[in-house]
FIMAR-284332 format. One line per 10 residues: for each residue x negated, y negated, z negated of N, C-alpha, C. Coordinates in pm, 1 decimal. Atoms other than C-alpha are relative to their C-alpha. Layout:
N
X Y Z X Y Z X Y Z | ...
end
This chain:
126
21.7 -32.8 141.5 -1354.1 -195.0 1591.1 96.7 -79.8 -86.5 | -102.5 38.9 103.5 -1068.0 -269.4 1326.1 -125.8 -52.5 -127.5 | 66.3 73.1 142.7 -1218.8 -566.2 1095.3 63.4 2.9 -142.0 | -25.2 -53.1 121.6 -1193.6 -491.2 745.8 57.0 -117.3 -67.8 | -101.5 57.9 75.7 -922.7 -695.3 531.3 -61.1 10.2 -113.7 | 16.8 50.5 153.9 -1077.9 -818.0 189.6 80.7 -143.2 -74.2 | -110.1 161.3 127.9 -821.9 -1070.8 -30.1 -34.7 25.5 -119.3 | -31.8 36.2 154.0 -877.6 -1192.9 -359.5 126.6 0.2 -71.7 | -125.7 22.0 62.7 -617.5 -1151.7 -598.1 40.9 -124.8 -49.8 | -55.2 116.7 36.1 -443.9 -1454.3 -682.3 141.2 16.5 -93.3
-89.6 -47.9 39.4 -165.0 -1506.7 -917.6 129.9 34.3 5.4 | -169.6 -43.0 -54.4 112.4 -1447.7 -675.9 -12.3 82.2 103.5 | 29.4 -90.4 -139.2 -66.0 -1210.5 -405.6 -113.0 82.1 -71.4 | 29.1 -77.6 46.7 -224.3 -895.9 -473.8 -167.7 -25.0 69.0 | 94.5 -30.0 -68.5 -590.0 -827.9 -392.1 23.1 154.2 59.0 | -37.0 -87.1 -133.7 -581.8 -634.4 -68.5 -140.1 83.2 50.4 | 131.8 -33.4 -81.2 -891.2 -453.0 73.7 78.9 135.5 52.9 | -67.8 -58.4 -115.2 -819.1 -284.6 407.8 -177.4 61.6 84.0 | 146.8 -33.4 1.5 -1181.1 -99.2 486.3 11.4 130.4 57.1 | 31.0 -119.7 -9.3 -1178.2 180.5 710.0 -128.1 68.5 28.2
178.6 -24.8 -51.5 -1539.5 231.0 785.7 13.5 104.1 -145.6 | -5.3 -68.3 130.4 -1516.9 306.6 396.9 104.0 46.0 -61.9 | -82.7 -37.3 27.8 -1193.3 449.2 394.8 84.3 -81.3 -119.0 | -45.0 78.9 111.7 -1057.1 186.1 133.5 164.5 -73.3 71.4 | -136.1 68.4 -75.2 -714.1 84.0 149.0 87.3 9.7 -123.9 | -49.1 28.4 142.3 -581.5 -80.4 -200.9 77.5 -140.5 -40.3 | -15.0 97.9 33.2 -381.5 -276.2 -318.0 48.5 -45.5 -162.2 | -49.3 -13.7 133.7 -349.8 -446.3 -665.7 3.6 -128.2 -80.5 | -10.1 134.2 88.0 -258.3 -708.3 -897.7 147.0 3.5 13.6 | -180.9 23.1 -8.6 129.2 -888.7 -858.4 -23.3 -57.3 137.2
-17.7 40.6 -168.8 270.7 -947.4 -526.5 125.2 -71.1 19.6 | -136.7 53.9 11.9 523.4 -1230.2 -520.8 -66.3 -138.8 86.9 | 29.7 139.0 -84.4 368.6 -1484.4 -201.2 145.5 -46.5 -11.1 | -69.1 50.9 -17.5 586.7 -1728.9 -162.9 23.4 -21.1 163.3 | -18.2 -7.5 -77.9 588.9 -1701.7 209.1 -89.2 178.3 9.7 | 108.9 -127.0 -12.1 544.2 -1295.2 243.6 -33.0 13.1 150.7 | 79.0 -88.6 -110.7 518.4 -1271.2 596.6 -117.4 -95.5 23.6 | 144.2 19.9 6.0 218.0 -1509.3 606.3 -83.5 61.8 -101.1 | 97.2 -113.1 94.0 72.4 -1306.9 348.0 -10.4 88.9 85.7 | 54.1 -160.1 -47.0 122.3 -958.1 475.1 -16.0 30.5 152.7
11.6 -32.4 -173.0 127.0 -999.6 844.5 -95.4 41.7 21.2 | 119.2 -95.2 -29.5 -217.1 -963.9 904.8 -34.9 146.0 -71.8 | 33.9 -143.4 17.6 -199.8 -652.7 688.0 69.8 75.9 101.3 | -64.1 -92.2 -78.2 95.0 -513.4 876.3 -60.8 12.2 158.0 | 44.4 -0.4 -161.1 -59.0 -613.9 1242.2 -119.8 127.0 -44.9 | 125.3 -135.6 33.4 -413.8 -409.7 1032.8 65.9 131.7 18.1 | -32.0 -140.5 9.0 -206.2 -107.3 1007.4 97.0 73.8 113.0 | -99.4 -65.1 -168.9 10.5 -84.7 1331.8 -109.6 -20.1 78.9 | 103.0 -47.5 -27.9 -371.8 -125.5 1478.6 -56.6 184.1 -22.5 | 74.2 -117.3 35.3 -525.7 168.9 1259.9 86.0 103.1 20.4
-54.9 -115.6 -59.1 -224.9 385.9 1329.2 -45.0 54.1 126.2 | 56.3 -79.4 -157.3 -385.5 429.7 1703.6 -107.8 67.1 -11.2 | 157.6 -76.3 45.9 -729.6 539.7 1560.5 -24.0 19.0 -143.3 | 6.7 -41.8 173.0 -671.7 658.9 1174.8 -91.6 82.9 -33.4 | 124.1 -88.8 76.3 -931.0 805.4 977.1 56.3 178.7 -3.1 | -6.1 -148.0 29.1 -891.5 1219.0 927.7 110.4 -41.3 -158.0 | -51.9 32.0 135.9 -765.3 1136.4 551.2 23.6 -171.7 -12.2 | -14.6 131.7 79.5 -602.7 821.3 447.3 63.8 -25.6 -131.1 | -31.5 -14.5 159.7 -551.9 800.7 81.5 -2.7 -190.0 -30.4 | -24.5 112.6 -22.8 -386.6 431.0 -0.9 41.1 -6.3 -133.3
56.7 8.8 174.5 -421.8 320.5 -402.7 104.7 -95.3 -6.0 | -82.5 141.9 36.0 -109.4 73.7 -529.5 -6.6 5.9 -125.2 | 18.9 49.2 162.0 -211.1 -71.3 -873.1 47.7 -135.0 7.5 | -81.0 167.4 25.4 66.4 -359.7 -900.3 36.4 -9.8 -102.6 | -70.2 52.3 93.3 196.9 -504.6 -1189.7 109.1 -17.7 23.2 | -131.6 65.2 0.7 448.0 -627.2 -1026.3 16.5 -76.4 142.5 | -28.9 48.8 -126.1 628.9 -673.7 -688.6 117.7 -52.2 17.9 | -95.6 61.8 -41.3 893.8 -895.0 -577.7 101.5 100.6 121.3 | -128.5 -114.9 -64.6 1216.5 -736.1 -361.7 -95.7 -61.6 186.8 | 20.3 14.3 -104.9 1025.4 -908.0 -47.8 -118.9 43.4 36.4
105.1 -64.7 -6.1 729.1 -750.7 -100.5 22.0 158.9 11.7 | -83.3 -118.0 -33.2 913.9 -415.3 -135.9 42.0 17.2 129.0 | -92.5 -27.0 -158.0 1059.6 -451.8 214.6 -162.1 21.6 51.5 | 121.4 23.0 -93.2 727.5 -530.1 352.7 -79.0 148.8 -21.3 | 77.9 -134.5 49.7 537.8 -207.5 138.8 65.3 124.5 95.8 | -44.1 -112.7 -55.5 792.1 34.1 265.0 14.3 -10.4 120.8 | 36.4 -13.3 -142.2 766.4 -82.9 621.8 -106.6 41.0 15.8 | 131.5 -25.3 -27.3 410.3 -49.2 621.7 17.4 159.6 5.0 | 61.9 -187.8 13.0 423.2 335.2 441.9 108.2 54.1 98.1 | -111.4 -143.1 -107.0 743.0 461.1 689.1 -59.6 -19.1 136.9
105.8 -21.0 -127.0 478.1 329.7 952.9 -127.6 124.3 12.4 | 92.9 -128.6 -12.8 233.2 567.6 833.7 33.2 130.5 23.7 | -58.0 -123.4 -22.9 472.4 849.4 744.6 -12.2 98.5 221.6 | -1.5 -94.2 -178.9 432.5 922.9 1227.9 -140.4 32.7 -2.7 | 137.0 -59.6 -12.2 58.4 975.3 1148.9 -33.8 156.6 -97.1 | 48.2 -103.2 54.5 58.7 1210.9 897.2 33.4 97.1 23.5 | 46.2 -191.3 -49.6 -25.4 1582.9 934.3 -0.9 14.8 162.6 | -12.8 0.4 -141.6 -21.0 1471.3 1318.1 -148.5 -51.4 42.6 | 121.5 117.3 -10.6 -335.5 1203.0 1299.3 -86.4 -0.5 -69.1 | 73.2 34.0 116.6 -407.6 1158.6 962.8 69.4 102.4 -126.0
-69.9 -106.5 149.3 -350.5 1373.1 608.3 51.2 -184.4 -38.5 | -9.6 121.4 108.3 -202.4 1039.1 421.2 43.1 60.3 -100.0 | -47.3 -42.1 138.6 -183.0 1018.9 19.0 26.5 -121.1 -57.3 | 0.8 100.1 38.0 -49.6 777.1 -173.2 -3.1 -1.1 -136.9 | 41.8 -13.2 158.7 -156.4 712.8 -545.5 100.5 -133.6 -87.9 | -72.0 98.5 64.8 74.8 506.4 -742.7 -16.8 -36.3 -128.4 | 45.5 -15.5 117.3 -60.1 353.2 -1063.7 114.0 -109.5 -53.3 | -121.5 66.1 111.7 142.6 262.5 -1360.2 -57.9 -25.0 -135.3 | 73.5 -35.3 167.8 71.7 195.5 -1732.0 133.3 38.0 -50.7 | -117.5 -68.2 57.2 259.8 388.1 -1999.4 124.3 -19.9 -17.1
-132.2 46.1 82.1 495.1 133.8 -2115.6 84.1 -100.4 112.0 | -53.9 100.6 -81.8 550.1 -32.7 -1772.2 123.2 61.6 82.6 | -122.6 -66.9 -45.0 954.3 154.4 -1684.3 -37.3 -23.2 163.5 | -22.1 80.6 -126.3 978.8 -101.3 -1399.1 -94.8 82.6 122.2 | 92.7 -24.8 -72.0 686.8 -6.7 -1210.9 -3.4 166.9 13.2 | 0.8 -139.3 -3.4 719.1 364.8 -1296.1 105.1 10.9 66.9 | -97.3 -27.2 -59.0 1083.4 355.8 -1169.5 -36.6 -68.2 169.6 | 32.2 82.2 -156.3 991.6 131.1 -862.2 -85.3 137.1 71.1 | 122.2 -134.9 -60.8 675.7 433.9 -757.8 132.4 111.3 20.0 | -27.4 -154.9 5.0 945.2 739.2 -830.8 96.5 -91.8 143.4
-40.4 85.2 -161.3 1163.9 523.6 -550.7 -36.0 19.6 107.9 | 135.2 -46.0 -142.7 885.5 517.2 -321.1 3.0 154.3 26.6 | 23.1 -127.5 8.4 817.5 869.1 -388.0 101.8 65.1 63.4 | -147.7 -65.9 10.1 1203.4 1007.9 -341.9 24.9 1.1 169.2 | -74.5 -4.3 -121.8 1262.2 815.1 11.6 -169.1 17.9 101.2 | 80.4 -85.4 -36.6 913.1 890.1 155.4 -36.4 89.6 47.6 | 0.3 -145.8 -11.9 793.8 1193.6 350.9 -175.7 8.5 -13.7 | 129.1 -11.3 -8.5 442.8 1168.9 223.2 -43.0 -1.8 -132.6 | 67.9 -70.1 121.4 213.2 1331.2 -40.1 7.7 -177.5 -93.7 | -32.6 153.0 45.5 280.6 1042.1 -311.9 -45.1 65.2 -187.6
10.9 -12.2 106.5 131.4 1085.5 -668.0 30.8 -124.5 -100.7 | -47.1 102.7 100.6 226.9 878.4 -979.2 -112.2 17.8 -114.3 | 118.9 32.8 74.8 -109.8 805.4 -1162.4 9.2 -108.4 -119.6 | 6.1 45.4 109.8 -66.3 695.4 -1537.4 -148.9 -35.0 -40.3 | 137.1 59.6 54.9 -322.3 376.9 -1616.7 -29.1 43.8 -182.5 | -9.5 -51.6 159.2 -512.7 501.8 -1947.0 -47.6 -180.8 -71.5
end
């Protein structure tokens, strides 16, 4: 059984919850560890796990403020890991939240979106 990943947000690491029982898989706040692969390792080991036994639907929520270029490497390893499950394993979706006036973050998501081969929406915070 894949144990479920809950982090607090802190003000240089995102809160993480990794929950497939309850299909939850979010991440949000700013993401700028100062050592990322002790941060995200145990996520990335969580998700090269759940790729062998993925839920039917995995729908994966990024509400950041704000990510560092080493956190970027790490994000898009994770999602071009998912990209071999979907429509094979799993449907994956990815929801990308932004607020109106935040460019950065809107341009960073359409990024994601562009090199990607997976359903990827761009969700404006009200």
């Amino acid at each position: 059984m894949l144990e479920t990943i809950s982090l607090q947000a802190t003000a240089d690491t995102p809160g993480v919850e990794l929950d497939k029982e309850q299909g939850l898989f979010r991440f949000e706040g700013k993401s700028l560890p100062e050592d990322v692969l002790k941060f995200y390792g145990p996520v990335q080991k969580w998700f090269n796990e759940y790729r062998q036994d993925p839920n039917p639907n995995t729908e994966i929520v990024f509400n950041l403020d704000y990510f560092n270029s080493s956190s970027a490497r790490i994000i898009v390893k994770i999602l071009i890991g998912l990209e071999n499950i979907h429509a094979v394993k799993s449907n994956v979706h990815i929801s990308w939240y932004y607020s109106e006036n935040d460019e950065l973050m809107y341009d960073r998501g359409m990024e994601l979106k562009s090199v990607l081969k997976l359903p990827f929406d761009m969700v404006e915070k009200n």
